[in-house]
Backbone bond lengths (Angstrom), bond angles and torsions (degrees), N, CA, C in turn:
res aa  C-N    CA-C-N  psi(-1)  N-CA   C-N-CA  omega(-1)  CA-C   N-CA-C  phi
1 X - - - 1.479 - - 1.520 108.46 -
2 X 1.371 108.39 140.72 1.308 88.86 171.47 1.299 149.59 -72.60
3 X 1.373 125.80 172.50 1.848 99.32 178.25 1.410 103.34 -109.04
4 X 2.087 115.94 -177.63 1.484 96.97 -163.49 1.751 61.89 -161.19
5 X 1.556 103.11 130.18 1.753 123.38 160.03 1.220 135.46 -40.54
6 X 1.499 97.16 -18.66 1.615 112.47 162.82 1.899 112.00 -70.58
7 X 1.391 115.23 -40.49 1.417 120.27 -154.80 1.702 78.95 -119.72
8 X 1.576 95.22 130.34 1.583 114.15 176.93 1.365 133.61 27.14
9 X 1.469 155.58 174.10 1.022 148.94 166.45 1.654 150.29 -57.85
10 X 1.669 113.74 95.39 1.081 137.22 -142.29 1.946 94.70 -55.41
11 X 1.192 131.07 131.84 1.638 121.83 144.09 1.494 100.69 -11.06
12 X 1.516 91.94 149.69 1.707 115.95 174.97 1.339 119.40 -61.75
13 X 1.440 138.18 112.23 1.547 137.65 -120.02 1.199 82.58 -100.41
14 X 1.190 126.13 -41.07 1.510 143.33 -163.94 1.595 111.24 -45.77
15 X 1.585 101.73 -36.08 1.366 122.46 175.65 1.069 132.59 -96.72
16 X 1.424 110.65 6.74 1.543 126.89 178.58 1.359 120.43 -119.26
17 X 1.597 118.81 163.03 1.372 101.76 -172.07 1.993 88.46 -153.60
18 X 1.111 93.02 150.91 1.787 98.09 179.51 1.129 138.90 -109.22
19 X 1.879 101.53 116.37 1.425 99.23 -155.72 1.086 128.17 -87.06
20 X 1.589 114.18 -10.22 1.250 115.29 175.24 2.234 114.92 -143.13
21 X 1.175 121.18 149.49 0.924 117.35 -164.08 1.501 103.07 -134.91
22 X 1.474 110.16 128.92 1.707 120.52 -133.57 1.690 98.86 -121.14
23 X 1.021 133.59 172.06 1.394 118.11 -166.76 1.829 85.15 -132.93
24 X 1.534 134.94 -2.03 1.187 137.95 -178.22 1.819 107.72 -145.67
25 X 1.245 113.23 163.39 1.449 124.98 -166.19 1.719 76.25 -81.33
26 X 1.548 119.04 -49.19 1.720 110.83 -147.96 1.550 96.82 -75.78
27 X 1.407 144.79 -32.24 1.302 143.96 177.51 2.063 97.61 -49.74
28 X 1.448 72.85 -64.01 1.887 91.29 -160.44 1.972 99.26 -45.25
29 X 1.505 112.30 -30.47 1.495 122.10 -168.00 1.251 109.77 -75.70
30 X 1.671 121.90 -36.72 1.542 135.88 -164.10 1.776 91.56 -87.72
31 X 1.507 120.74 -49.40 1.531 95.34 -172.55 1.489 107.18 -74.64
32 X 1.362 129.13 -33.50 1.564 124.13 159.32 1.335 121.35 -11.47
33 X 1.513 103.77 -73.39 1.334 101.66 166.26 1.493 141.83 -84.13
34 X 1.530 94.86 16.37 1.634 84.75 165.25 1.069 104.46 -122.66
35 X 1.324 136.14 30.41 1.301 143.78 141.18 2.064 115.37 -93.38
36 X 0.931 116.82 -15.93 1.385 122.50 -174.98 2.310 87.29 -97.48
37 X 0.862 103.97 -35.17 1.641 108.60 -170.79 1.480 86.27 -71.07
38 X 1.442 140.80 -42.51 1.604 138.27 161.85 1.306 108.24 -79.06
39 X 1.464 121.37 35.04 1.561 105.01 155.44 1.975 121.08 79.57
40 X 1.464 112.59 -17.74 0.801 119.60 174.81 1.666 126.60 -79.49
41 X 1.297 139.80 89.54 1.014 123.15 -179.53 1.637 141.08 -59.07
42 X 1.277 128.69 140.38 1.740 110.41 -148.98 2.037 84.80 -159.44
43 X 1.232 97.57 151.49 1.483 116.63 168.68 1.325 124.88 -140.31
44 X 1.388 129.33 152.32 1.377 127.61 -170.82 1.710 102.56 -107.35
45 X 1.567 111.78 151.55 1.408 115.56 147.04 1.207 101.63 -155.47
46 X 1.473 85.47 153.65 1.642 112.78 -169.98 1.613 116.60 -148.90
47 X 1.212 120.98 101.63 1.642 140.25 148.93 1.965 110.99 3.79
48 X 1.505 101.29 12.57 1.624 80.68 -155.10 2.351 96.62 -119.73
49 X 1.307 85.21 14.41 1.988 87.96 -173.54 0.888 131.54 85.66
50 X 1.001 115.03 30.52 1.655 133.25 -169.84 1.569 109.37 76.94
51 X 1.094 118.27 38.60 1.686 110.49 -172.40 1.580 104.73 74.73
52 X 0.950 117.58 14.87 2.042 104.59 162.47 1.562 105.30 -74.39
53 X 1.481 131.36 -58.69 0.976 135.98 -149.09 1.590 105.63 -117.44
54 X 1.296 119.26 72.84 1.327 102.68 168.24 1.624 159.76 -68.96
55 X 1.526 76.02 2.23 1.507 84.61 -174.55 1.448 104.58 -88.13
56 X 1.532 110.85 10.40 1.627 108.17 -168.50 1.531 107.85 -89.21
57 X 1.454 103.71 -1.71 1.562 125.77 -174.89 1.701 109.25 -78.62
58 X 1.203 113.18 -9.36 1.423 124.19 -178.80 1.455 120.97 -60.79
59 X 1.433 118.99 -45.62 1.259 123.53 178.05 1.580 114.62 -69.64
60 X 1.505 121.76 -49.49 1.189 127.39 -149.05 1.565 114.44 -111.91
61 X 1.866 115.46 -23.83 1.352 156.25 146.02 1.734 76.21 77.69
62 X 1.508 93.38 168.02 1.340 110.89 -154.35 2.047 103.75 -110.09
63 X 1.568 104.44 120.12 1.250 140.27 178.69 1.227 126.65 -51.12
64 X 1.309 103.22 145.70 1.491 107.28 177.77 1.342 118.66 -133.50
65 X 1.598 133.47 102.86 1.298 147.45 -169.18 1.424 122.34 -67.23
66 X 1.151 124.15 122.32 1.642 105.95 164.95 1.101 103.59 -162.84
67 X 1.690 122.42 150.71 1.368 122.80 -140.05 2.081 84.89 -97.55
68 X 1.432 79.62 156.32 1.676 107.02 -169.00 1.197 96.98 -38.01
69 X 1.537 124.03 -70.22 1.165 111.65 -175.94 1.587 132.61 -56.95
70 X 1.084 124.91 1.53 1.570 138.46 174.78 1.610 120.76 -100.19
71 X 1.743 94.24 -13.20 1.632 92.19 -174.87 1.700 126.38 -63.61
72 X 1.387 95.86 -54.68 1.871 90.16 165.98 2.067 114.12 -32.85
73 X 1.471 95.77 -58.14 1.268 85.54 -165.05 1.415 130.66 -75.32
74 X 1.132 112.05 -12.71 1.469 138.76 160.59 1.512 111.44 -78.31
75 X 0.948 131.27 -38.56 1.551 113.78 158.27 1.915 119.38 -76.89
76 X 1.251 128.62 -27.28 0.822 136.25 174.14 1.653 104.49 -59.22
77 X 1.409 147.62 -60.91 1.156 152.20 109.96 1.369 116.10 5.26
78 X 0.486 108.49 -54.98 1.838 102.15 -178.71 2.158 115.28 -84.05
79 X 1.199 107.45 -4.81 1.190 130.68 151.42 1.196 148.37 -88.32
80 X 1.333 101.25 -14.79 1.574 137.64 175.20 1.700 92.14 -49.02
81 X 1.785 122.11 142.55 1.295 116.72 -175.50 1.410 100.34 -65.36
82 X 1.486 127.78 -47.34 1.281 120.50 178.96 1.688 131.62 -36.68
83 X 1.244 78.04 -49.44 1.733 97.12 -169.80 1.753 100.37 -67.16
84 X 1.512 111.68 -52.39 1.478 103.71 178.12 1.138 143.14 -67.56
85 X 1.977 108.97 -12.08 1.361 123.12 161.44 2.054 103.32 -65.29
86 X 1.684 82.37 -53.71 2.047 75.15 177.92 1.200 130.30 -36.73
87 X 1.181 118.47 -49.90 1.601 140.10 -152.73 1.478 98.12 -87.69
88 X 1.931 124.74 -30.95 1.187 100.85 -155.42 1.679 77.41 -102.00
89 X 1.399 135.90 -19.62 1.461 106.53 159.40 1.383 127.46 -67.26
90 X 0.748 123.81 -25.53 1.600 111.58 163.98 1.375 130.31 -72.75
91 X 1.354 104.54 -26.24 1.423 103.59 144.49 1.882 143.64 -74.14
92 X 1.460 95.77 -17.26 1.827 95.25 142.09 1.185 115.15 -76.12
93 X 1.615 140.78 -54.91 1.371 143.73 -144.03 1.380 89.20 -87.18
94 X 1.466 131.85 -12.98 1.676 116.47 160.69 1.569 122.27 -96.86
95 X 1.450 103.73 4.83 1.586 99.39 -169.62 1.640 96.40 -112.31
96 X 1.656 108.28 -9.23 1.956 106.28 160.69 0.859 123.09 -93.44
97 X 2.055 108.78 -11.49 1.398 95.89 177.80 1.672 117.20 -107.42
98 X 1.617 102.82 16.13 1.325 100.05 -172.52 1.699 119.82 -88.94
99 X 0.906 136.31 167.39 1.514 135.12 -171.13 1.301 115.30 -71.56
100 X 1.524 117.94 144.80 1.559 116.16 -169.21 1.649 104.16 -63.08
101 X 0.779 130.77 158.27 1.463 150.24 147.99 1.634 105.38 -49.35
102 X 1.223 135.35 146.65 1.365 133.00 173.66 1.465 103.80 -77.92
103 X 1.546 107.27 135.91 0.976 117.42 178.81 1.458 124.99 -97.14
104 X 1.425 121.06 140.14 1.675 102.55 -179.53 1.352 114.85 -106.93
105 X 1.336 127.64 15.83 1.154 132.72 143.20 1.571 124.28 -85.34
106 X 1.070 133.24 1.60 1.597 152.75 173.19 1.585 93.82 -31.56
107 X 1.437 123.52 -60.72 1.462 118.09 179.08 1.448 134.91 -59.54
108 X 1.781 101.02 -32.06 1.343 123.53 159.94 1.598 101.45 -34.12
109 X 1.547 93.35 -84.50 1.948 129.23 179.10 2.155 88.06 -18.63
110 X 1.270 94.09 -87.44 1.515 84.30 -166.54 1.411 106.50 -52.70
111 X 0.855 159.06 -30.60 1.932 152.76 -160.11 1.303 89.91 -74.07
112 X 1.563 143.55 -36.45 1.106 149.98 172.42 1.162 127.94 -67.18
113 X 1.107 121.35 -15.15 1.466 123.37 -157.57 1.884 82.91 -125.76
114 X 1.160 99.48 -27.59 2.008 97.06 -174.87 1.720 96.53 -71.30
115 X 1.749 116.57 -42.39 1.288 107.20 -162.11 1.488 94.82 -90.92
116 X 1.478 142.76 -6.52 1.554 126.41 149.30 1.224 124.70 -48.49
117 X 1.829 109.89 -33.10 1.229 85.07 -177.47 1.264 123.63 -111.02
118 X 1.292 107.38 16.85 1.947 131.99 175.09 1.772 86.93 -72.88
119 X 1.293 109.96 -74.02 1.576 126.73 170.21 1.424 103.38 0.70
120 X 1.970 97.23 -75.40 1.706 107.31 -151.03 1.374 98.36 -76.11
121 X 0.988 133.52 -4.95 1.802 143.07 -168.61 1.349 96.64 -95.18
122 X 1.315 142.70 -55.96 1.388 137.13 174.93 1.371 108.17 -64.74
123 X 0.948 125.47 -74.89 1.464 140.45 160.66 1.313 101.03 11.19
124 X 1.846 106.54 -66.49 1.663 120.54 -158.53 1.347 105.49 -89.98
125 X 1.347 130.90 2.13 1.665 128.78 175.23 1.924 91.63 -101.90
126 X 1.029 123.53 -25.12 1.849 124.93 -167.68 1.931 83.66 -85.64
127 X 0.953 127.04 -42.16 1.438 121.84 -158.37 1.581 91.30 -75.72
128 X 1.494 115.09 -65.45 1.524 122.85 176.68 1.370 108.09 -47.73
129 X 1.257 146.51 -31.57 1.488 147.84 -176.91 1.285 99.19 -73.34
130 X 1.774 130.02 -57.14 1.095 134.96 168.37 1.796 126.42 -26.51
131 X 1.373 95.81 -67.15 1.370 121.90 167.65 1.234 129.97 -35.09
132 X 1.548 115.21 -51.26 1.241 129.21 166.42 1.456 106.57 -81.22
133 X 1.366 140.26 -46.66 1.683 123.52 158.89 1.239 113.76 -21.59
134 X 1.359 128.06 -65.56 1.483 144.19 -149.34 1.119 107.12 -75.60
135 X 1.760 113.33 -46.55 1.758 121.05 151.55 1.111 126.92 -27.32
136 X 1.644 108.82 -61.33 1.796 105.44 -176.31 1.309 116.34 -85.01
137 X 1.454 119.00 4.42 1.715 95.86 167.71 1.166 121.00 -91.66
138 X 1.599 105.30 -173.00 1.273 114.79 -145.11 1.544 128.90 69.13
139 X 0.924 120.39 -148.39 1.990 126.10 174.93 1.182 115.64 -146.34
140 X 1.458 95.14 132.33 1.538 107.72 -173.48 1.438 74.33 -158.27
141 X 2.000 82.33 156.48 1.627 125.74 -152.32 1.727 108.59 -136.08
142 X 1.107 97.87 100.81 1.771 104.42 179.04 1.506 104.95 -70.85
143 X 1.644 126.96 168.91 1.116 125.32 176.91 1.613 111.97 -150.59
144 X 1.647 124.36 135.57 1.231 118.86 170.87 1.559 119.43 -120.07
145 X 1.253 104.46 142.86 1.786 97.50 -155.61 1.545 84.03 -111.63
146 X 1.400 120.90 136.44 1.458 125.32 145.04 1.608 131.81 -99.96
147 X 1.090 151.23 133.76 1.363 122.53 -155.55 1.351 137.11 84.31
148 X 1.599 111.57 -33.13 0.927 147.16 173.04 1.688 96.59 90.13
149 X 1.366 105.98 46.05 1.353 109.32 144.89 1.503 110.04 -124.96
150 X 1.510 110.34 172.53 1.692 114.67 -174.08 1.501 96.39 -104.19
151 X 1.709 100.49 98.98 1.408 115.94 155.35 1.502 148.29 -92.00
152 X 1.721 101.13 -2.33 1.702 110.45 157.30 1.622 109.03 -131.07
153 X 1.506 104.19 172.44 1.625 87.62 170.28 1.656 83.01 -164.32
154 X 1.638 117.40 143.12 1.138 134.77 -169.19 2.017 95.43 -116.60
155 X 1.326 102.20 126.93 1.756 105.92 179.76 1.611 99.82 -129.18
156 X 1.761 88.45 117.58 1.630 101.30 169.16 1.046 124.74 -92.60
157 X 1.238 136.18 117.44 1.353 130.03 161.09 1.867 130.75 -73.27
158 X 1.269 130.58 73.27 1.473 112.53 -173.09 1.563 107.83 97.37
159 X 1.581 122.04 8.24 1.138 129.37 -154.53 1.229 166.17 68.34
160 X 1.480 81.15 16.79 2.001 139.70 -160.70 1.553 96.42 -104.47
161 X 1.094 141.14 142.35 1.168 140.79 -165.07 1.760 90.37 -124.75
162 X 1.740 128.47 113.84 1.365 130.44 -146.96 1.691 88.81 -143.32
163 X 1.031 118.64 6.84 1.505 114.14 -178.94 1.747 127.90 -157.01
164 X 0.915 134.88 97.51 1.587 124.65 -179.73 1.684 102.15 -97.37
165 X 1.246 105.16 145.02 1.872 109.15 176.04 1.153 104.10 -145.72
166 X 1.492 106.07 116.41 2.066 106.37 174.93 2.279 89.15 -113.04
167 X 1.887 84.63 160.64 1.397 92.14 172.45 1.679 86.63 -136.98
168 X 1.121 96.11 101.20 1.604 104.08 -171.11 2.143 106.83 -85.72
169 X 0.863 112.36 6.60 1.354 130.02 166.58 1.624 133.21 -91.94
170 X 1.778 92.28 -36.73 1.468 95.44 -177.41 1.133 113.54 90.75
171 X 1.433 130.07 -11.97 1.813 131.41 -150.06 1.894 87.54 -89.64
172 X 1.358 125.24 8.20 1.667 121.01 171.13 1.180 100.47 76.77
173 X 1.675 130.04 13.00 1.204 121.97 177.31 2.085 101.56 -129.53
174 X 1.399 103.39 134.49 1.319 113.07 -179.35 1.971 111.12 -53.39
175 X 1.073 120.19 155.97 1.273 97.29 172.50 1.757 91.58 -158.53
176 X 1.004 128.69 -8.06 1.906 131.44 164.86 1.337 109.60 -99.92
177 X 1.113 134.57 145.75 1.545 146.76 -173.11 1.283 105.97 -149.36
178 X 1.266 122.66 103.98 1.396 134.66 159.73 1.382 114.87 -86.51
179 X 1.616 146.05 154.10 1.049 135.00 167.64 1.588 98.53 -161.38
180 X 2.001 87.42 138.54 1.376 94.48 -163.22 1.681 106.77 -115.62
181 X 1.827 102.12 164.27 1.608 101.16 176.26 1.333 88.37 -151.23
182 X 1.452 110.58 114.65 1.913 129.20 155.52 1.008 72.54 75.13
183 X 1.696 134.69 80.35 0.945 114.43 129.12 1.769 125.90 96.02
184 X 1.930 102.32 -26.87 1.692 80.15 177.78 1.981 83.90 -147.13
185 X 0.976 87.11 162.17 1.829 108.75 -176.25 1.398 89.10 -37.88
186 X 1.761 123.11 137.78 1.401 119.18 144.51 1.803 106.57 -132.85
187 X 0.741 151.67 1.96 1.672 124.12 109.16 1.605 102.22 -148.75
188 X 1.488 96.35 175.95 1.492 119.02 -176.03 1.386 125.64 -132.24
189 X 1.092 130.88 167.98 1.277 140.67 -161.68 1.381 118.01 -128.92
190 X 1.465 135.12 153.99 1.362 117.09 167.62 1.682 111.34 -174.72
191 X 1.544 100.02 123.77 1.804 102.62 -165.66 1.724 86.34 -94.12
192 X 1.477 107.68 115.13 1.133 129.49 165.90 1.601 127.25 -76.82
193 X 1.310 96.49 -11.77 1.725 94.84 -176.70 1.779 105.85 -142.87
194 X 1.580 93.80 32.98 1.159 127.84 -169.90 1.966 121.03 8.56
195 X 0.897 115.51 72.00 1.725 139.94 -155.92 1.397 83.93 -126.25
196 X 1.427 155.35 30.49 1.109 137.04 -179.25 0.833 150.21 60.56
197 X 1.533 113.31 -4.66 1.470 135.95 -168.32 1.368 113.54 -144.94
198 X 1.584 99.43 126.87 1.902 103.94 -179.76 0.859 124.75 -61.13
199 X 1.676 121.17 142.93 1.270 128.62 -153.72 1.735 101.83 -135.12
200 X 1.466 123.76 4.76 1.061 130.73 -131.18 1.742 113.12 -174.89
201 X 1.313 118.85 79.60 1.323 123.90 -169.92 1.511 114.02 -111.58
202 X 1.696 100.64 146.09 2.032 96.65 -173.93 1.604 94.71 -135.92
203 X 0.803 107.64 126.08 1.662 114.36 172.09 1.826 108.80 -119.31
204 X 1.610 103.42 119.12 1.241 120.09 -178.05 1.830 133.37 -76.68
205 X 0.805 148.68 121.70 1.874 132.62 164.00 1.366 104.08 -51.77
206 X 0.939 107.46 167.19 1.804 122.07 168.57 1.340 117.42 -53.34
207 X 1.653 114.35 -35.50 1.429 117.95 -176.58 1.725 114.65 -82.03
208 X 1.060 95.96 -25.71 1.601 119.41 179.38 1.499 102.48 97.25
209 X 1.246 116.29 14.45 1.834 100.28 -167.83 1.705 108.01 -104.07
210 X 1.395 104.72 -11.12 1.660 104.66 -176.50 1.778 91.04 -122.65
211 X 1.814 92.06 135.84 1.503 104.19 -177.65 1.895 107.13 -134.89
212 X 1.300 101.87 150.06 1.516 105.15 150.78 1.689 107.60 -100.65
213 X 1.561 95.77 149.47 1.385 89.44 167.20 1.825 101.76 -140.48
214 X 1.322 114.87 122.48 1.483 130.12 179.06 2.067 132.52 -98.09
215 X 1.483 122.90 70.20 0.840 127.08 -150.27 1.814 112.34 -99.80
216 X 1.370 129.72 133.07 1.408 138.78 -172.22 1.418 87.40 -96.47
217 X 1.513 103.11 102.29 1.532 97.03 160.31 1.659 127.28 -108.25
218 X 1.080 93.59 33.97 1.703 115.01 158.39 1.105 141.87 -124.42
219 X 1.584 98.61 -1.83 1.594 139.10 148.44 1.985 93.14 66.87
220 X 2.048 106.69 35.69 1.563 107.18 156.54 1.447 114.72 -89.72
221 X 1.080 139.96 11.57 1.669 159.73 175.16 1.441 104.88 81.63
222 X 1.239 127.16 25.33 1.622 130.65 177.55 2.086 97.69 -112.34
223 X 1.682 104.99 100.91 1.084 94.94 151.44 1.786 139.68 -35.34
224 X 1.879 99.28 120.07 1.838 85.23 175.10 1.376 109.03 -114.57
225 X 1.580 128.83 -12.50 1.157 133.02 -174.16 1.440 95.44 -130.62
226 X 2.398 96.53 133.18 0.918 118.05 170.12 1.726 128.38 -119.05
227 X 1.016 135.42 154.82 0.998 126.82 -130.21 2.020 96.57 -154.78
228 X 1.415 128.04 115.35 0.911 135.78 -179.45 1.487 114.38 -119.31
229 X 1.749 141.86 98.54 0.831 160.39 173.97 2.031 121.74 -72.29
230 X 1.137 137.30 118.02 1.031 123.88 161.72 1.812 110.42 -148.87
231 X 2.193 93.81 131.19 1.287 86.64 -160.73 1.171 103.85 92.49
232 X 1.108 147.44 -42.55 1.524 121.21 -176.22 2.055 89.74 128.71
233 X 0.920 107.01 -50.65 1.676 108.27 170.65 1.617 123.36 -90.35
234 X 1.163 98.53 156.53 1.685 129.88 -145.91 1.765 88.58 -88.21
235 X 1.528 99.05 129.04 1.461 102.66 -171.39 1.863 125.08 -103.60
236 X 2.066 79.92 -49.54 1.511 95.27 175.43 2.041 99.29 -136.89
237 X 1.159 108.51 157.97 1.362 118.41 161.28 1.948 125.69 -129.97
238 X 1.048 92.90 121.60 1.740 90.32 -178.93 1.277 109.26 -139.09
239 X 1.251 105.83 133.71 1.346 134.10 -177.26 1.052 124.37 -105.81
240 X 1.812 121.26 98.77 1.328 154.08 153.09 1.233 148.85 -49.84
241 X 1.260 119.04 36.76 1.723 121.78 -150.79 1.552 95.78 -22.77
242 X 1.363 123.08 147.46 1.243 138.36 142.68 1.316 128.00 32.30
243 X 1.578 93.89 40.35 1.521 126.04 -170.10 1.706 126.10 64.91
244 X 1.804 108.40 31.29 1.142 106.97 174.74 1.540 111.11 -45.73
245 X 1.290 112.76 164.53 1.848 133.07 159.62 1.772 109.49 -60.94
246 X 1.311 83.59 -34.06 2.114 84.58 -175.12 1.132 91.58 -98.63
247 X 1.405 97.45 175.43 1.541 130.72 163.94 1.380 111.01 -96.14
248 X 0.972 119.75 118.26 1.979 103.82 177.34 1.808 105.98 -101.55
249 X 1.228 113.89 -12.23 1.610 109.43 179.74 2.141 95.83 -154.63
250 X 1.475 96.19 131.13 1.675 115.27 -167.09 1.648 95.38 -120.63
251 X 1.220 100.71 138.20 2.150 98.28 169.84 1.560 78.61 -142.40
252 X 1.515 86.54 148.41 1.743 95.50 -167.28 1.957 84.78 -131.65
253 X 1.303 127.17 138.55 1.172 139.42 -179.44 1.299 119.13 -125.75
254 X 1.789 112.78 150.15 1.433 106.94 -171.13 1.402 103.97 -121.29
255 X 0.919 144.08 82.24 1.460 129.74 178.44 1.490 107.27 109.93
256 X 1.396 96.87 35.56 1.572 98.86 -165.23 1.327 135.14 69.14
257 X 1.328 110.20 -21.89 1.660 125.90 154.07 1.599 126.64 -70.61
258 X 1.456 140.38 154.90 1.496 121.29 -154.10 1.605 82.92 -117.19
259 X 1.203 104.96 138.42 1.152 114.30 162.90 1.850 131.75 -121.62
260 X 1.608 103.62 7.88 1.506 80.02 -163.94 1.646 81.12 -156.65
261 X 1.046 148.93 115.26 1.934 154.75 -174.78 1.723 91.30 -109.45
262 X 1.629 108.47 117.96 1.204 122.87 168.09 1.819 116.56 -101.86
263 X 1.068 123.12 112.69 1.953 110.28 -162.72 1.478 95.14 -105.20
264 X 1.211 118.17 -172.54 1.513 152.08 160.49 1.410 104.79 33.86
265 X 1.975 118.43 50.55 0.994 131.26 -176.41 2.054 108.19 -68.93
266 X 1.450 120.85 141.22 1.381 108.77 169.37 1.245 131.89 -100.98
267 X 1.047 126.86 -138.04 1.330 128.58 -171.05 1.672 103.18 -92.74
268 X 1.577 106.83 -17.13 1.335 108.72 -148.94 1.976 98.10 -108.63
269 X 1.505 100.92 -8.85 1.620 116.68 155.96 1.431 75.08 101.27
270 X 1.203 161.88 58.59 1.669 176.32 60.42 1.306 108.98 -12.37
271 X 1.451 99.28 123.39 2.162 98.38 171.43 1.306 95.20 -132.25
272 X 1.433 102.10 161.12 1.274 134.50 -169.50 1.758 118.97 -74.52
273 X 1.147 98.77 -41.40 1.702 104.92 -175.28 1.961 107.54 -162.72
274 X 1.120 96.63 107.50 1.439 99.05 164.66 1.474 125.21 -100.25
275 X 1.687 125.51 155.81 1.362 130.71 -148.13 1.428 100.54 -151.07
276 X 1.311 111.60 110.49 1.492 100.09 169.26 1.178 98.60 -112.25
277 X 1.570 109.79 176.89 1.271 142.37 -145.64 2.006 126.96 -152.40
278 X 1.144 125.30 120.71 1.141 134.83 -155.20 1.492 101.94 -84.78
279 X 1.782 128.31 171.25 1.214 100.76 -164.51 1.524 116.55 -78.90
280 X 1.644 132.21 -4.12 1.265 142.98 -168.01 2.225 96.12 -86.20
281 X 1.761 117.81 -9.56 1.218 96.93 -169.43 1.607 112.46 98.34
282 X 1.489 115.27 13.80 1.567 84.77 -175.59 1.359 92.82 -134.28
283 X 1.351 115.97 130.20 1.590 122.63 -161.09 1.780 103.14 -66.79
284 X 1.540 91.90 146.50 1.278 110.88 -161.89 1.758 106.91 -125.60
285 X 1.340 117.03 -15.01 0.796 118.72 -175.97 1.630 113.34 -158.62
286 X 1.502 127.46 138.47 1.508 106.96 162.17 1.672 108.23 -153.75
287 X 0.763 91.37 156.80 2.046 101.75 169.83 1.440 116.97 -118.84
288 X 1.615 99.39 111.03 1.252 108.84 -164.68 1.718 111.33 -74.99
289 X 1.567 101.04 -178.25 1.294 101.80 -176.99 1.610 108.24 -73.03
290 X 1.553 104.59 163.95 1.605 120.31 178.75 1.714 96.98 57.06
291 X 1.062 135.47 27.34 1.598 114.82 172.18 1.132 118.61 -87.27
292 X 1.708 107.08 142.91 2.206 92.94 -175.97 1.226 106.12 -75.72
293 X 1.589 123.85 -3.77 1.829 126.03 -166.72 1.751 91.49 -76.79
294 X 1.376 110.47 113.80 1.440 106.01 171.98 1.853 124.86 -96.64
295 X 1.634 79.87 -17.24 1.794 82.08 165.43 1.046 135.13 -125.67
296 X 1.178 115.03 -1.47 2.281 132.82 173.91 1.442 87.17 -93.95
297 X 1.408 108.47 153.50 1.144 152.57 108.57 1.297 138.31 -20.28
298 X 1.219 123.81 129.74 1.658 103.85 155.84 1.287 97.44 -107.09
299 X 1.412 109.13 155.40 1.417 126.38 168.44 1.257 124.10 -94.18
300 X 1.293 113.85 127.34 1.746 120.87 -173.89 1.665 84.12 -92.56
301 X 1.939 75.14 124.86 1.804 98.59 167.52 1.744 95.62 -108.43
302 X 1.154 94.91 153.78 1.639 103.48 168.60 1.362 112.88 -67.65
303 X 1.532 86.64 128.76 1.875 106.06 -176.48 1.444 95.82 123.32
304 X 1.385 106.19 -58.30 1.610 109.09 -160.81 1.657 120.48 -80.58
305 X 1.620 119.63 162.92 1.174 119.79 -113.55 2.223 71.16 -125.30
């Protein structure tokens, strides 16, 4: 077996000379013994601690001993085509399998591998954000069935919600029309006596809080009652037969409560007799027809007519 300068006392060095110089303990170990298997005796040393530290073998690479008189024949042997295909594969299959060298970019290495995966993490929320963009365009129309018929239906445009439709009847025909812009109702529709045709119009402000509202209550498709909203409460009402130019009857409200019935309005925006009214509804005041008083009242006292 061979010997190694680490473990007990090497042959007289003086008398030896080295024939080959190995870049691994296992190269330097395999031609050892196939020079000791021919009779030749041979020892290794190597710079590296007895084999603790091998990479310390780098500078000086690890030796091969054999006494003077053995050197011809031990290098002659170790040149052999056989032997030098052996030796120089094991000297690749030890230089892939040997341990990296410390690196002094190692911190680089990780800063790289931290911002790949910061990278692939943004990367994969911009791709997923994408994805779902590309999803909501165009238009598409959700649906809710009651009955197990489809009685609402929500239509997106681009991911914009531009349409609400109820069929509050069931008859399989739509008859409410909501329609939206940025987000909030700006007017609607609604067949009240469900014949297919609107009977029933709402026009919104931008804020949604001030409305017109325009209703056919003879259901011939000519608005007769109009309807002025602000705030959410009902301001004025005038009544249009069948889309007259005049008003022939006005109710004017305060707080959502009516306070004041204007009648027998003309062509010329002139009415006949106005009537106000207290907040319970019970007239409190009126100016009859033909009176020259154009801005009092008379006051209804109890009893009187």
């Amino acid at each position: 077996m061979a010997s190694d300068s680490s473990a007990g006392n090497p042959p007289d060095e003086a008398k030896a000379i080295v024939v080959h110089i190995f870049t691994s303990r296992e190269s330097a170990a395999l031609a050892a013994a196939n020079l000791e298997a021919r009779g030749i005796a041979c020892w290794i040393t190597a710079d590296d601690c007895g084999g603790m530290y091998p990479s310390l073998t780098a500078p000086g690479g690890v030796r091969l001993h054999v006494r003077a008189s053995d050197a011809e024949a031990a290098m002659a042997l170790l040149k052999t085509p056989a032997s030098a295909a052996e030796l120089n594969q094991i000297e690749v299959d030890a230089a892939a399998s040997a341990p990296p060298e410390p690196d002094s970019q190692e911190p680089l290495a990780q800063g790289q591998i931290l911002f790949g995966i910061i990278f692939g993490a943004i990367l994969g929320v911009i791709l997923c954000l994408l994805y779902q963009w590309a999803d909501e365009l165009g238009t598409k129309t959700y649906y809710h069935h009651r009955a197990g018929k489809r009685d609402e239906a929500w239509v997106y445009r681009d991911g914009r919600l531009v349409e609400f439709l109820q069929d509050r009847n069931l008859d399989g025909l739509w008859d409410h029309w909501a329609h939206y812009k940025n987000g909030r109702v700006a007017r609607s529709e609604s067949d009240n006596n469900f014949d297919g045709k609107p009977d029933e119009w709402w026009t919104y402000s931008d804020d949604g809080r001030d409305a017109l509202q325009k209703e056919d209550t003879d259901f011939n498709g000519v608005p007769d009652v109009f309807c002025t909203y602000k705030q959410h409460i009902i301001q004025q009402l005038e009544l249009k037969p069948n889309g007259s130019k005049y008003t022939t009857v006005r109710e004017i409200f305060k707080d959502g409560v009516i306070t004041e019935i204007d009648r027998g309005g003309d062509s010329n925006g002139n009415f006949k007799e106005f009537v106000r009214y207290d907040p319970f509804f019970n007239p409190i005041g009126t100016k009859p027809i033909n009176t020259n008083i154009s801005t009092e009242f008379y006051l209804l006292l109890p009893g009187s007519k």
